[in-house]
C-alpha positions, 0 to 999 in steps of 0.5 A, a space after each residue: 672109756 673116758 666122757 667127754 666134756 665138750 659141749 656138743 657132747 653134753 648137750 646134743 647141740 652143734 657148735 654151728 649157728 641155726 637158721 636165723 630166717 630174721 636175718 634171711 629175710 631181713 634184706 626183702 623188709 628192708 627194702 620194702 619199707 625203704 620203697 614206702 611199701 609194707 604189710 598193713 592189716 585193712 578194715 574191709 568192713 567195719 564192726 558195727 553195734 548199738 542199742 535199737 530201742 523205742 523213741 517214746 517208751 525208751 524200752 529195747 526192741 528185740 529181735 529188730 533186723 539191722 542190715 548194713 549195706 556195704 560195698 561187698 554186700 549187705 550184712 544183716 544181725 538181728 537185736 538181741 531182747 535187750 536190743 544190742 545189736 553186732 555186726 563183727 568187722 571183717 579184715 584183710 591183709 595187704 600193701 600199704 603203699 606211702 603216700 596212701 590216701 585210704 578211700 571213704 566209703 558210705 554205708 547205708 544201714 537199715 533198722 526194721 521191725 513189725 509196727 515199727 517205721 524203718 530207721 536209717 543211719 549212714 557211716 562214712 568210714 574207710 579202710 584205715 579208720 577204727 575197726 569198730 563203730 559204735 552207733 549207741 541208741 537207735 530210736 524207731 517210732 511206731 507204726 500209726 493205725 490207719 486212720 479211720 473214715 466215716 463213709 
């Protein structure tokens, strides 16, 4: 018996091309991109982190609540003892249609601590801005004891 040199024979591979889904779907991309339309990655709620710290001491304020509230829903982290805080982004895919104009959206996000007053600042972003924003230092004052009266 003689082996045969062919190359389908050597190397267990048919002359005959694969499936090349590029190609199949190539005509559907296209099209889509001819039409102004194509898949994009959207921001749904933006990453958001910082530094809580005090406003007259300038130490970090552990453990403070940062709520955002988003169009969604709120979302609250708590500062870490160095008091950093992070709020991950959350995405979503979809069609980007041209000409788009991507609306703003205001969000509102809260600060809070025992014997601290409540801290508030506002991000204006929308779903084609960065993924992430960084607020850097939130300064929160203390609460001021009552004050005292004689009767």
């Amino acid at each position: 018996m003689k082996c045969s040199t062919s190359r389908a024979s050597i190397t267990g591979v048919s002359e005959t091309h694969p499936r090349n889904y590029s190609v199949r779907y190539l005509p559907l991309i296209v099209s889509l991109i001819l039409s102004g339309c194509f898949p994009y990655r959207f921001v749904d709620r933006p990453g958001i982190s910082g530094c809580v710290i005090d406003h007259r001491t300038k130490q970090p304020i552990g453990n403070a609540t940062v709520t955002a509230h988003f169009r969604q829903a709120p979302v609250s982290a708590s500062s870490a003892p160095d008091g950093t805080f992070t709020i991950p982004p959350k995405y979503s895919w979809g069609i980007f249609i041209i000409p788009m104009d991507p609306y703003g959206e205001n969000t509102e996000i809260d600060f809070t601590q025992p014997g601290y007053m409540p801290a508030r600042k506002e991000v204006i972003w929308n779903m084609a801005s960065q993924p992430n924003r960084e607020l850097g230092q939130i300064l929160m004052d203390r609460r001021r004891p009552p004050e005292r009266t004689t009767p």
